[in-house]
N, C-alpha and C positions, 0 to 999 in steps of 0.2 A: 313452461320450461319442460323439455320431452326430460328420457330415462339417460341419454350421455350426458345431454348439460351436466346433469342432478351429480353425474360417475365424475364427471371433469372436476365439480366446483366442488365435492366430498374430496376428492382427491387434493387438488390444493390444499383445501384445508387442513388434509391430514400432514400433507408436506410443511405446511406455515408451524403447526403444532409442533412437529419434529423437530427442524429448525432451530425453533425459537426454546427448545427444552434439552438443546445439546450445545453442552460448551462452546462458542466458537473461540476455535483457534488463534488467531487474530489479537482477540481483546487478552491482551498481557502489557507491560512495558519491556522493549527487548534493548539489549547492551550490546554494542557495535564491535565485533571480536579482528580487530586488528589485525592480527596474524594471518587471519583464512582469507580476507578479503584484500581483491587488485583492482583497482591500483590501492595505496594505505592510506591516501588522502579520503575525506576527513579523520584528523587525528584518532578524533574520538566521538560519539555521538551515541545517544537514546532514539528509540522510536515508540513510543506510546499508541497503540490504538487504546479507542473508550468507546465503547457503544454510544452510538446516536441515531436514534428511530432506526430505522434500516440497515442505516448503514455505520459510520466511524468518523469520531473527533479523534483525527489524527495530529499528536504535537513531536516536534524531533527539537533535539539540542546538537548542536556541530560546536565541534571547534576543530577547525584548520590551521594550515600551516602560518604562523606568524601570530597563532593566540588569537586569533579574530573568530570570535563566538556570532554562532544565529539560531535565533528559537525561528522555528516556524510551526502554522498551523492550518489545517482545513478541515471541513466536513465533509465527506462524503457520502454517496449513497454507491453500490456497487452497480450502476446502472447506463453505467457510459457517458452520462452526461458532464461537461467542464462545469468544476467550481472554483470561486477564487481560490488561489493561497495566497497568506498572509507569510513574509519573512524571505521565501526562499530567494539566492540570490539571482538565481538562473532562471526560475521559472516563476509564474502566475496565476497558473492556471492547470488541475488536474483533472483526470476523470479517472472513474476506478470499475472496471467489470467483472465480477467474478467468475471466473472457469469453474471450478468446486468448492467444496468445504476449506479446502488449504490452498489452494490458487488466487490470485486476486493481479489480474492486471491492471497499469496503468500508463496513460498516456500522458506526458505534464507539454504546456505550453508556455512560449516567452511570446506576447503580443501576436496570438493569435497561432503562430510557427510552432512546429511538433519540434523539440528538442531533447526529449527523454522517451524514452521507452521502458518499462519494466514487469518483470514478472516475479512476484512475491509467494515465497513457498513456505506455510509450516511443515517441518517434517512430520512423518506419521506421530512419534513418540510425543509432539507438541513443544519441544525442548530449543529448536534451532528454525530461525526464518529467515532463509537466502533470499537476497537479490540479484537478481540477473538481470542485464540490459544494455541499453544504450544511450551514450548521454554524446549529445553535439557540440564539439567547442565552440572557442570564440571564431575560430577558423572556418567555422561549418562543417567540421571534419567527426565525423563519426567512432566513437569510441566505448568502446564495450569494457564491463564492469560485471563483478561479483560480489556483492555485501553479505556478511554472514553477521547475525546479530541471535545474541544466546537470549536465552529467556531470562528474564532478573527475577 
């Protein structure tokens, strides 16, 4: 192994150290703030990240219009690839890729079809994590969305 390998693989490792000894933003439970976010549907809802290996056991509580509750849940790794989810009504399938520290996109699928899009932002201060996106009706009709969810 020459003198870059040696600068490369020092170098990861300095970055994995780093990482792995700076808060991630992410792992909190956040509270679904009604007011900021369009459309208001779901009523009300949590998003839990929790560290898992790499990446996040992610669990959400919804309740929607007419009191009809869903937990859902997945693991992910921030690495592109789809994994199940358990609950959601629309979709089945996620993948999550990180852009930076407070970036985290994601692509969710219904049998195999792209139906969600989203991009997940801590604010700098750590306090507030927007979603931005797009989610595809029953219609096939594309519709874009803002989730604001405060820190608990």
């Amino acid at each position: 192994m020459g003198g870059p390998q040696v600068r490369r693989l020092l170098l990861l490792a300095t970055a994995a150290v780093s990482l792995a000894g700076a808060a991630d933003p992410f792992v909190a439970t956040w509270v679904r703030n009604v007011e900021q976010s369009e459309p208001k549907q779901p009523l009300s809802g949590t998003m839990t990240f929790s560290p898992a290996g790499v990446g996040y056991r992610v669990t959400m509580e919804m309740i929607v219009a007419g009191g009809r509750a869903f937990h859902v849940e997945f693991i992910a790794n921030p690495d592109g690839k789809d994994v199940p989810v358990k609950g959601h009504p629309a979709f089945d399938t996620i993948s999550m890729k990180r852009v930076d520290a407070h970036v985290l996109e994601t692509v969710a699928k219904r049998q195999g079809k792209v139906v969600q899009t989203a991009r997940r932002v801590v604010s700098p201060d750590g306090k507030t994590l927007t979603v931005t996106g797009t989610d595809t009706d029953s219609a096939g009709v594309a519709v874009r969305y803002k989730t604001v969810f405060d820190r608990k």
